[in-house]
C-alpha positions in Angstrom: 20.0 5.7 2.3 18.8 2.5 0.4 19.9 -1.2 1.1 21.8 -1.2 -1.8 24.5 1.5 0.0 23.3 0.9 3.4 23.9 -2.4 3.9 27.2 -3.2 2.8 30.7 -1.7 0.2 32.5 -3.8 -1.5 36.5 -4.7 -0.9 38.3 -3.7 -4.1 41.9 -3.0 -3.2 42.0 -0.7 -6.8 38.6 1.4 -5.6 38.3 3.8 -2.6 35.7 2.2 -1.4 36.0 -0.7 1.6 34.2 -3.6 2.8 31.9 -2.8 5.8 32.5 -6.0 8.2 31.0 -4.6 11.5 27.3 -5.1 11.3 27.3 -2.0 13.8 28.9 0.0 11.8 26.4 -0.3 9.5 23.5 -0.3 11.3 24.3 1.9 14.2 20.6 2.0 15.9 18.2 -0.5 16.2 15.7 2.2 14.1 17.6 1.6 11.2 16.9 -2.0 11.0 13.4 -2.0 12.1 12.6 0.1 8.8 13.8 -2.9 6.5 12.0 -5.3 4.7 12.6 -9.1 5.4 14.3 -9.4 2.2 16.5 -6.2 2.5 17.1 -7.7 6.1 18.1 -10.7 4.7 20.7 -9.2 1.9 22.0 -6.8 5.3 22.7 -10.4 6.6 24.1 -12.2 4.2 27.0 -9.3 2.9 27.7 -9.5 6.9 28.0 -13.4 6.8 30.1 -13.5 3.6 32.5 -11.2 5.9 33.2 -14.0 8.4 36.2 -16.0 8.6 36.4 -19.7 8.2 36.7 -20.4 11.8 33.2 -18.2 12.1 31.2 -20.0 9.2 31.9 -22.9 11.8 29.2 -21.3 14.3 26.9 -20.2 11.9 23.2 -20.7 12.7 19.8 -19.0 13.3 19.8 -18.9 16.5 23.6 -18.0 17.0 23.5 -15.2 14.9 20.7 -13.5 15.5 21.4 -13.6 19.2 25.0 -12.8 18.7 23.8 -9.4 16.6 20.9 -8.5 18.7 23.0 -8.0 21.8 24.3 -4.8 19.9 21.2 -3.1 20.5 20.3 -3.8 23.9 17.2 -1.7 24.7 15.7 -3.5 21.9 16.9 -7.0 22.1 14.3 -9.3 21.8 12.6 -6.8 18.7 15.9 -7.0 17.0 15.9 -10.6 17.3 12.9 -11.1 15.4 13.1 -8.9 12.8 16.6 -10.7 12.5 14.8 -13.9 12.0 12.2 -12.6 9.5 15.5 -12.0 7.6 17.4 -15.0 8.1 14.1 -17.1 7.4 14.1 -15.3 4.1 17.1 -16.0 3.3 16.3 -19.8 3.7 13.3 -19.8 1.1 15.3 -18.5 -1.5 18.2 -20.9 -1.1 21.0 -18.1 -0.1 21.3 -20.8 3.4 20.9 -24.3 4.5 20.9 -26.3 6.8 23.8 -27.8 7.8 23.6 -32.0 7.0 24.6 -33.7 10.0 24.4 -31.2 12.2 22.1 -31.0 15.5 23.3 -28.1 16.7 21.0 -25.8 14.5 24.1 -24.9 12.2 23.8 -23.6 8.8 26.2 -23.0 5.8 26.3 -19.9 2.6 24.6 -22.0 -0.1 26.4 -21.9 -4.2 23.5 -19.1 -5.0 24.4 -17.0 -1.3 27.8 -16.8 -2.6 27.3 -16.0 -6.1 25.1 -13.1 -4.3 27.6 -11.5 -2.2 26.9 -8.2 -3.4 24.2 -5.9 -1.6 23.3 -4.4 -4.9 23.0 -7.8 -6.7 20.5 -8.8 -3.8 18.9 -6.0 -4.9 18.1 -7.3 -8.4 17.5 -10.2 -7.1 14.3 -9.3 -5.3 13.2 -7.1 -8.3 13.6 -10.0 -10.4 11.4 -11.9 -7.8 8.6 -9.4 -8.2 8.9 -10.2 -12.1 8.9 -13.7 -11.7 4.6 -13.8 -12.3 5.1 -11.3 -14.8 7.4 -12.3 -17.4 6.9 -14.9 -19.9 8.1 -18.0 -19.3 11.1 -18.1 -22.4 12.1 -14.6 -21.7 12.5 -15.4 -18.2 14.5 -18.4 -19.0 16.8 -16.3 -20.6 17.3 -13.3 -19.2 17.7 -14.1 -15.4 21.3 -14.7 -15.0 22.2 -11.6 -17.4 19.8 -9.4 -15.3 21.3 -10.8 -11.8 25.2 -9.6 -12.4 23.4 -6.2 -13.6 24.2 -7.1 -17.7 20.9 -5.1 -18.6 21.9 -4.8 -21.9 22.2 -8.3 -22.5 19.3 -8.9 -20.4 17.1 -6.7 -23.1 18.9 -8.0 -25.9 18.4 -11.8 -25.3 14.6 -10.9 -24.5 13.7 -9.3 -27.7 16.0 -11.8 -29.7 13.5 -14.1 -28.3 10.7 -12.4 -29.4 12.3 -12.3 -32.9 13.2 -16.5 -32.8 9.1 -16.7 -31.3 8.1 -14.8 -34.3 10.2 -17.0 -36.9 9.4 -20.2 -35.6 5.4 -19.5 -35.1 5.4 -18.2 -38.6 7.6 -20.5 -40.4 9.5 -17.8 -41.4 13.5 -18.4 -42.7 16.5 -18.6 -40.5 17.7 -15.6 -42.7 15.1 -13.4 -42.2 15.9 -11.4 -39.1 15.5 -8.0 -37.2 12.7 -6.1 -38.6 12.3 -7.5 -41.6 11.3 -10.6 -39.8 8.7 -8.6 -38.2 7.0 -7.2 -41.5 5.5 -10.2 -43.4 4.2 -12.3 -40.6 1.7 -9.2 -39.7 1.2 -8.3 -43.1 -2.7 -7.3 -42.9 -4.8 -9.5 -44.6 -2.0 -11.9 -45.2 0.0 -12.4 -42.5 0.4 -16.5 -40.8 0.2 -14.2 -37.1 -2.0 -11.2 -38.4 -5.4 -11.2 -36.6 -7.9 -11.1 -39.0 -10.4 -10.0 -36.7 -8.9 -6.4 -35.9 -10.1 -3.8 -38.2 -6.7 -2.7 -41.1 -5.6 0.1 -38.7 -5.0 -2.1 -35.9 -3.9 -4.7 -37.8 -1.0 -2.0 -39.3 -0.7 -1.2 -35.6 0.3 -4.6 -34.4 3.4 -5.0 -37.3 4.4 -1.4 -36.1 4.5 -2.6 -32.4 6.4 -6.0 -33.4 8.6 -4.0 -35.5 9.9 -1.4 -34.0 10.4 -3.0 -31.1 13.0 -5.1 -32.4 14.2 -2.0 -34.4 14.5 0.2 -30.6 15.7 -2.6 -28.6 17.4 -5.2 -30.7 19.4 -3.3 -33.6 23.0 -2.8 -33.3 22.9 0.7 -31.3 20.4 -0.5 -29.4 22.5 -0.2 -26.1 21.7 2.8 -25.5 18.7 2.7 -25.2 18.7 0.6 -22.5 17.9 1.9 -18.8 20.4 1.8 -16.3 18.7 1.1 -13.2 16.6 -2.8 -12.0 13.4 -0.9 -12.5 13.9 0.2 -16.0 14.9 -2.8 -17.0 12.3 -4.7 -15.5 9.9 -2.4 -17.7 11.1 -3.3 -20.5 11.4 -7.4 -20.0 8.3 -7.4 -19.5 7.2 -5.3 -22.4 9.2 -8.0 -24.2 6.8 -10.6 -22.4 3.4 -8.9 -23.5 4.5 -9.2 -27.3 5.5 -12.8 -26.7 2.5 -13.5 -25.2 0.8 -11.8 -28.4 2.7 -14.0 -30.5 1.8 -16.9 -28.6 -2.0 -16.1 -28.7 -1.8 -16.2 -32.3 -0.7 -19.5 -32.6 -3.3 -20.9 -30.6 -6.2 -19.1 -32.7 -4.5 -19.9 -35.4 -4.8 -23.6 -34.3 -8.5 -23.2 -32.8 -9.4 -22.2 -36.2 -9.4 -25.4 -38.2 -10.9 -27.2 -35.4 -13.5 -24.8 -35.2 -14.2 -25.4 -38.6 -14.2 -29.2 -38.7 -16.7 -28.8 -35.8 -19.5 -26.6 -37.5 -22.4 -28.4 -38.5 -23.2 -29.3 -42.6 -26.2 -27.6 -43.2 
């Protein structure tokens, strides 16, 4: 069973399903935490925290915790512990906890972003997204992140290739009129074209418009939803399919601006 239904079900008094609050319960032998990941340690953790009462936050701490849950599983106490702390130090680096201010009693408190991440299966994204972080380009990842995180995949694509369309208009001076794949057509017109690479033989040149163009026509047009995967993975795919043809779009611009200098810099014969 993966971390996503292992580690935790959420408390919806209109579902079936209930929240898990014993950390026992769901992880009944120490062999079942010893196969996780830091970070899926770390999400187990943090769904068991955002259980606690009030009066329980009030104790919360590395060493506190990890101690308190490692005495469950005492053949393998001291293992537990530190595979425990590999999760909780995790947790730290990504800003779900911090450090209490004022405290010297080693306290810590459920940051803004470990609330908003509650959810075992939004954790889940969340360290997909991390593996995409060196992957996708910088604009798409500006503004797709939140919509990817609460699992809106559809407006995760969407706002990705909508950026690939505004990239497009803006590096080739087209209108604020001409959209979708239209948009797409004139700027790789071979031959022609402000982001046509004049260097590719007409085939390839034909090749690249088709690629820009239906691309926005698959993932961008107004039935586009479905064809949008339904799982982190699929989605990732295709972000950062978004990113390669942004990253076309912004090689373009720089040859395109290397070119006059180029020019100015050959000698007069």
């Amino acid at each position: 069973m993966g971390i996503v239904k292992l580690a935790a079900k959420f408390h919806n008094q209109k579902s079936e399903e209930i929240f898990v609050n014993s950390f026992s319960e769901v992880f009944p032998d120490a062999e079942s935490l010893l196969r996780l990941e830091p970070e899926e340690l770390g999400a187990a953790l943090l769904e068991h925290i955002n259980s606690w009462s009030e009066g329980e936050l009030r104790t919360l701490g590395s060493q506190n915790t990890t101690t308190a849950l490692a005495i469950l599983y005492p053949d393998r106490h001291e293992e537990i512990k530190r595979i425990l702390t590999e999760g909780w130090v995790w947790l730290e680096s990504e800003g779900f906890l911090a450090p209490l201010p004022g405290s010297n009693r080693g306290l810590s408190f459920v940051t803004r972003k470990g609330k908003q991440f509650t959810q075992a299966q939004r954790l889940d994204s969340y360290r997909k997204m991390k593996l995409l972080v060196d992957t996708l380009h910088t604009r798409i990842d500006e503004k797709v992140r939140a919509a990817f995180l609460r699992g809106d995949y559809g407006g995760a694509v969407f706002a990705a290739f909508k950026e690939v369309e505004v990239s497009v208009r803006e590096a080739s001076g087209a209108s604020a009129t001409d959209i979708g794949v239209d948009l797409l057509n004139s700027p790789f017109k071979p031959h022609a074209g402000p982001l046509t690479d004049g260097n590719l033989p007409e085939p390839e040149q034909l090749a690249l418009r088709s690629l820009f163009a239906g691309a926005i026509g698959y993932y961008k047009n107004p039935g586009s939803h479905r064809h949008v995967p339904t799982d982190p993975e699929g989605v990732a795919g295709v972000l950062a399919f978004a990113s390669v043809l942004l990253r076309i779009v912004d090689e373009r611009v720089a040859s395109r601006c290397a070119a006059p200098a180029t020019r100015a810099a050959a000698p007069h014969l």
